[in-house]
C-alpha positions as CSV (number, residue, x, y, z in Angstrom):
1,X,9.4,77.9,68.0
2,X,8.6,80.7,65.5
3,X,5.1,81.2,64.6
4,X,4.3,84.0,61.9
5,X,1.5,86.5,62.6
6,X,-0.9,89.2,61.4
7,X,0.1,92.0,63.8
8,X,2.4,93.0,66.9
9,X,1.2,93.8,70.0
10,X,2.5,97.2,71.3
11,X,5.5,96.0,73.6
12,X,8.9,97.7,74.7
13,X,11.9,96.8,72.2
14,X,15.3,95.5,73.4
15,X,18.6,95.3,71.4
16,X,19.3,91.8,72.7
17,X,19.5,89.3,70.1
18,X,19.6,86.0,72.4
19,X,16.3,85.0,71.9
20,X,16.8,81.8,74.3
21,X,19.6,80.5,76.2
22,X,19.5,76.6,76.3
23,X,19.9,74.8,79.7
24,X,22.8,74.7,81.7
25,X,24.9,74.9,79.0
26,X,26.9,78.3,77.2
27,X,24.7,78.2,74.1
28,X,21.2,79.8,72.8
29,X,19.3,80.8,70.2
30,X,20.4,84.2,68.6
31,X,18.6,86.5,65.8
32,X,20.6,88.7,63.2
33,X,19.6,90.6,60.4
34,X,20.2,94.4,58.7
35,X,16.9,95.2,59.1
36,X,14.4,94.0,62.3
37,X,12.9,95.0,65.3
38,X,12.9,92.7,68.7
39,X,10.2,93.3,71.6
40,X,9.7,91.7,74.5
41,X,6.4,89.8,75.4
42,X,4.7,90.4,79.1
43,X,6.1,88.4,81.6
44,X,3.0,86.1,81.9
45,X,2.0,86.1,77.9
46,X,0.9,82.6,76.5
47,X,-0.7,81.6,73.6
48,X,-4.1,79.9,73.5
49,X,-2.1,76.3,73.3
50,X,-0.2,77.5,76.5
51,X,3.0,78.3,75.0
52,X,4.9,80.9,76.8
53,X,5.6,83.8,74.3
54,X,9.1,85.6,74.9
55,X,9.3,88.1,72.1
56,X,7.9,89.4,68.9
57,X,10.0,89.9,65.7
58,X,9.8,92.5,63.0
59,X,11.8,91.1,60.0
60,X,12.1,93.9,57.6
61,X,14.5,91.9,55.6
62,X,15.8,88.5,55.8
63,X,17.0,87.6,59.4
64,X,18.5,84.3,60.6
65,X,18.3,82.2,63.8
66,X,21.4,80.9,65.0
67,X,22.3,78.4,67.9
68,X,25.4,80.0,68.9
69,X,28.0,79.8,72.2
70,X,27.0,82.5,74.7
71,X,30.6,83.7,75.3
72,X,32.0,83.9,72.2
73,X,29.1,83.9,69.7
74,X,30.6,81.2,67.4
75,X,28.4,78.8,65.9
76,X,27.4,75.6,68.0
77,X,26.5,73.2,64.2
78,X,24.3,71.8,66.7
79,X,22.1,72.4,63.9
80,X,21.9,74.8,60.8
81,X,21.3,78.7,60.6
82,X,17.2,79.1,60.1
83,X,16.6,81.8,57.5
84,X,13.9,83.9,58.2
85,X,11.7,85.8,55.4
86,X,10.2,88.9,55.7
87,X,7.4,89.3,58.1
88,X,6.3,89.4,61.6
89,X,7.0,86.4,64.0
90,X,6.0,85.2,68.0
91,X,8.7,83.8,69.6
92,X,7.4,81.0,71.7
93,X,8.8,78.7,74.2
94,X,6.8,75.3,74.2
95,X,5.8,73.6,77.7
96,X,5.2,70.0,78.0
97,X,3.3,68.2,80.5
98,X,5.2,65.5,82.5
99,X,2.6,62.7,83.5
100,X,5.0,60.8,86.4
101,X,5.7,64.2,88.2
102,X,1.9,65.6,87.5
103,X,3.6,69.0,86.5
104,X,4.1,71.4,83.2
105,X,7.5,72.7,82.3
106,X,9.5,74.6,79.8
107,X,10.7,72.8,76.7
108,X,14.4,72.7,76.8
109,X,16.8,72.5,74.2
């Protein structure tokens, strides 16, 4: 989940563009663009719901989010490019709580 915001934290950039890798499988979420910055979040970072924050994006220009094949970074059409505007963006990684088991985990896609 994307979630625009006001400011960026001060946290170390990376040039990796797989924002998430889905589970088990040789696909994830990738961001592209001319013009943005990607930062990683601290290890433990959550937001005040209890998502788990993974990154922060600075889109200068457009960017796009794609769910692409790890290996060979072709396009999955498990569901269409998202166009991002500019702007500054969390990257968060939902939890859910499981009721039978009694214990919270990672959303996966």
């Amino acid at each position: 989940m994307l979630e625009k915001v006001e400011d960026l934290p001060l946290r170390k950039s990376t040039d990796e563009r797989l924002l998430v890798r889905g589970e088990g499988r040789n696909h994830g979420h990738f961001i592209s663009g001319d013009e943005l910055e990607i930062y990683l979040a601290d290890a433990d970072e959550t937001t005040e719901n209890g998502g788990l924050v993974t990154h922060y994006l600075d889109v200068i220009t457009e960017g796009v989010l794609e769910h692409k094949l790890i290996d060979s970074k072709s396009w999955t059409r498990e569901h269409a490019p998202i166009v991002l505007p500019p702007g500054r963006y969390r990257v968060i990684r939902q939890r859910e709580f499981n009721p039978f088991l009694r214990a919270i985990r990672a959303v996966k896609d």
